[in-house]
Backbone as a ProteinNet text record, in pm:
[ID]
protein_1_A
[PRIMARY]
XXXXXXXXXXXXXXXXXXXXXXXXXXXXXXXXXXXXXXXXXXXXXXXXXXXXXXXXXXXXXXXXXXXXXXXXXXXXXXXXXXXXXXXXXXX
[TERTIARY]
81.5	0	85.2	225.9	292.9	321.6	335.7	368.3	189.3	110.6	15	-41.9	-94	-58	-196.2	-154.8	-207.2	-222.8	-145.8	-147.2	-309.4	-410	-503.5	-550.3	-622.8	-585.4	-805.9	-825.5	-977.5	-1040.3	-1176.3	-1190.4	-1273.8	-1359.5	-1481.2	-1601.5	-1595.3	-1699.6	-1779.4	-1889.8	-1998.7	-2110.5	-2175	-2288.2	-2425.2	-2489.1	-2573.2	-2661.9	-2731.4	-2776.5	-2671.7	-2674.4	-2599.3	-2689.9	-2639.8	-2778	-2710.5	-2741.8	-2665.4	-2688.4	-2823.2	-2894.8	-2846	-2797.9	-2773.5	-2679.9	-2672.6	-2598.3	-2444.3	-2300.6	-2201.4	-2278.7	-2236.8	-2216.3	-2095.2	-2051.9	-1934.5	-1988	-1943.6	-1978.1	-1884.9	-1952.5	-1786.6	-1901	-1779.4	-1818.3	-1669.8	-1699.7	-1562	-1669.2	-1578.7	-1621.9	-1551.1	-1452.3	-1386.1	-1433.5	-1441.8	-1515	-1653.6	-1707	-1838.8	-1921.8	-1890.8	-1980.7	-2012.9	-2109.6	-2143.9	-2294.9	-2269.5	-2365.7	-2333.3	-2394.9	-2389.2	-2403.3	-2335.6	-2309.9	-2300	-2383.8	-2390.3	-2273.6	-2221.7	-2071.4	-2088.2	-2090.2	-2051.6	-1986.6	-1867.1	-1732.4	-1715.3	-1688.8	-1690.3	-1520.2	-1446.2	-1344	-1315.6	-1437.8	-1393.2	-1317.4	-1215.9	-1209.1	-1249.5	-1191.9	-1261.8	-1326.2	-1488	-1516.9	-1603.3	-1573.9	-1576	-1735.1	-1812.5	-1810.1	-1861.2	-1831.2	-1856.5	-1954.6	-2032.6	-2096.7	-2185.9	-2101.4	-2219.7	-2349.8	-2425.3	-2538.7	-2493	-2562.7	-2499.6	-2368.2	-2322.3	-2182.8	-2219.8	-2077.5	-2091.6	-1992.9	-1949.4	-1844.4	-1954.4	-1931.8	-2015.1	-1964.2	-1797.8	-1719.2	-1635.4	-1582.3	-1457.1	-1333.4	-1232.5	-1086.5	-1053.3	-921.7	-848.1	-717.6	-715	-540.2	-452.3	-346.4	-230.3	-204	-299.5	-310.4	-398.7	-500	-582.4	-528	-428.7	-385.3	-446.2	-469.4	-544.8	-732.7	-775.3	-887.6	-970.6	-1091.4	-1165.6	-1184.8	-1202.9	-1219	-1351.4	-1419.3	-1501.6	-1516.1	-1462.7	-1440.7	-1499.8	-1482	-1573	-1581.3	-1621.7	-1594.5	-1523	-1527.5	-1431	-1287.9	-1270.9	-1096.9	-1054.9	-912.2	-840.5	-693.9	-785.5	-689.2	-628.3	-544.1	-453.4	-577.3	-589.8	-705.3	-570.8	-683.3	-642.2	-719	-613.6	-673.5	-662.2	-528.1	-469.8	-351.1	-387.1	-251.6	-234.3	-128	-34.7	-12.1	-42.7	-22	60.2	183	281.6	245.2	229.3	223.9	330.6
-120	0	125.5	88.3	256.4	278.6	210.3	258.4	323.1	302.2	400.6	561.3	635.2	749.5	777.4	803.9	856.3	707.7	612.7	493.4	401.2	431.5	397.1	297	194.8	100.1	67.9	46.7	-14.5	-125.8	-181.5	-321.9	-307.7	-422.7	-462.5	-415.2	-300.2	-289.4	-124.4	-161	-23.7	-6	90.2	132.9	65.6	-15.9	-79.4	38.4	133.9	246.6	361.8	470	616.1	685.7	645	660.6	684.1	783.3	807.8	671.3	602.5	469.5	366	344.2	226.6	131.5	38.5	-53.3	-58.4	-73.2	-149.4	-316.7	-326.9	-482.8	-509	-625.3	-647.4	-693.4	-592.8	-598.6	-671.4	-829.7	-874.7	-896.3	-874.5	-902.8	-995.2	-1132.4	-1183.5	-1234.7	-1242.7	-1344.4	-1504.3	-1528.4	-1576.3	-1718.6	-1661.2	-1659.9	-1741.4	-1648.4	-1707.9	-1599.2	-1501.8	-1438	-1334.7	-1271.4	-1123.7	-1139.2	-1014.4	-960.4	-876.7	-933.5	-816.1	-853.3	-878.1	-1013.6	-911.9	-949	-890.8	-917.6	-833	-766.5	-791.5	-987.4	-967.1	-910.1	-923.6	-896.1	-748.6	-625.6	-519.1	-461.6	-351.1	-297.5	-166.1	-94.8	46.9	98.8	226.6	307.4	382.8	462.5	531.8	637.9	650.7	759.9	729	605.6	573.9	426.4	483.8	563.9	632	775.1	922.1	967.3	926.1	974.4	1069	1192.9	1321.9	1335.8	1362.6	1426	1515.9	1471.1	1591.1	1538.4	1412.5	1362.2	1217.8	1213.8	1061.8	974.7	988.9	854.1	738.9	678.6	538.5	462.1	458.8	311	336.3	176.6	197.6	165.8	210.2	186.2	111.3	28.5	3.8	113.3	188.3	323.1	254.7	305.7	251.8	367.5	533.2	569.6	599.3	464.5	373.2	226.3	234.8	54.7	-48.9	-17	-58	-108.2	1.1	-24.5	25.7	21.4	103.9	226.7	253.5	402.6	445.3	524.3	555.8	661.3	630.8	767.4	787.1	862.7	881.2	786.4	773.8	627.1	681.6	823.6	887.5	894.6	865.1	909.9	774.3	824.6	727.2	649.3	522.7	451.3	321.1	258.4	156	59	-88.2	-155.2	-290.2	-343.5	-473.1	-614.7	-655.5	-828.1	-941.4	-916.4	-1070.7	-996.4	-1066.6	-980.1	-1125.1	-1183.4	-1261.5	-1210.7	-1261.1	-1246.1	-1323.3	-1264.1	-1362.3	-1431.3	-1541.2	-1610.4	-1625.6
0	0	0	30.9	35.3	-88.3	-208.5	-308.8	-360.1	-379.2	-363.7	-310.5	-404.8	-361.6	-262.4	-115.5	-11.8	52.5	25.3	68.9	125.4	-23.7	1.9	-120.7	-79.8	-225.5	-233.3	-309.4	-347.7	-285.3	-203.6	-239.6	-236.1	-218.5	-313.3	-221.3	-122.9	-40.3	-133.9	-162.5	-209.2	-97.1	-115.2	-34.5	-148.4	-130.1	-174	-221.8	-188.9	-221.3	-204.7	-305.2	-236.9	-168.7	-64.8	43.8	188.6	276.7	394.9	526.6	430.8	514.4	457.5	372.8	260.5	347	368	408.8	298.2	307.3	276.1	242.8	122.9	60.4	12.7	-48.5	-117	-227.2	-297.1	-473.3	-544.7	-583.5	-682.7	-781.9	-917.3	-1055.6	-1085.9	-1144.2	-1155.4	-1312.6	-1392.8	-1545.2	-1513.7	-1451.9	-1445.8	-1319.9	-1181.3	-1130.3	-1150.1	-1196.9	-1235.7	-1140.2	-1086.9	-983.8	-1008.3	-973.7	-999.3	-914.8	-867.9	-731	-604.4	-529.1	-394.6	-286.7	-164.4	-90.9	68.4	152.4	310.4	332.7	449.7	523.8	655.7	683	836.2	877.1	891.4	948	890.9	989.3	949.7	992	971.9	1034.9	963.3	1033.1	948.5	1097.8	1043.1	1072	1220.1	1294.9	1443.6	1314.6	1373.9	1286.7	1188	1112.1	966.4	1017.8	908.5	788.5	822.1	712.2	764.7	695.1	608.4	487.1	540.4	429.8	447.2	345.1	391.4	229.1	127	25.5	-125.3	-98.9	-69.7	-128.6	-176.9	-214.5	-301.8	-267.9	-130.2	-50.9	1.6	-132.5	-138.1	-173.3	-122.6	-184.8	-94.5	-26	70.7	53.3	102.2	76.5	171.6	186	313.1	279	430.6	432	531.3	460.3	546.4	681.5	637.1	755.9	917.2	881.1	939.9	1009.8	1015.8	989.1	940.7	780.8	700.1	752.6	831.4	883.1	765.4	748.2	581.9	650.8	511.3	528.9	441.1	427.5	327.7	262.3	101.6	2.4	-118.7	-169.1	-326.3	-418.4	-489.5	-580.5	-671.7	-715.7	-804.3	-824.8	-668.8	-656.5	-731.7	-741.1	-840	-764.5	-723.6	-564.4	-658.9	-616.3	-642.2	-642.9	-685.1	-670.1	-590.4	-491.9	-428.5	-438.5	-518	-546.5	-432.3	-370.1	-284.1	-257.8	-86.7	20.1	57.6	52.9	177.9	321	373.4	523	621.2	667.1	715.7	839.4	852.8	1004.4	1113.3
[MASK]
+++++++++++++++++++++++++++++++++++++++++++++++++++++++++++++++++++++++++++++++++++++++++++

């Protein structure tokens, strides 16, 4: 994530509506896969704070930041973030 600029990378979490009520889902579209849809978010780890969504905005997609300790964050869908496929995790 540090080679990313503002050390914030994409994943697959949207706001099911752009909606200040809308629930987070995890949106996958894979061809590959075979999947496409919109899938409930047990397991949550946003952010102290997060999510922040104001009205008359459009932070309806979440990031994981490295200045969060990769906790989500929730930002525009516009901005233009690194995308994350598959992290290894050392044991």
């Amino acid at each position: 994530m540090k080679n990313c600029e503002g050390g914030k990378v994409w994943t697959a979490g949207q706001r099911r509506l752009v909606d200040a009520n809308s629930e987070f889902v995890w949106k996958v579209k894979s061809k590959r896969l075979g999947v496409h849809g919109m899938y409930d978010m047990p397991y949550q780890n946003w952010a102290r704070n997060e999510p922040n969504y104001y009205k008359n905005n459009d932070k309806a997609c979440m990031a994981m930041s490295s200045e969060t300790n990769s906790d989500w964050t929730e930002v525009k869908c516009s901005e233009l973030l690194c995308s994350l496929c598959q992290v290894s995790i050392a044991s």
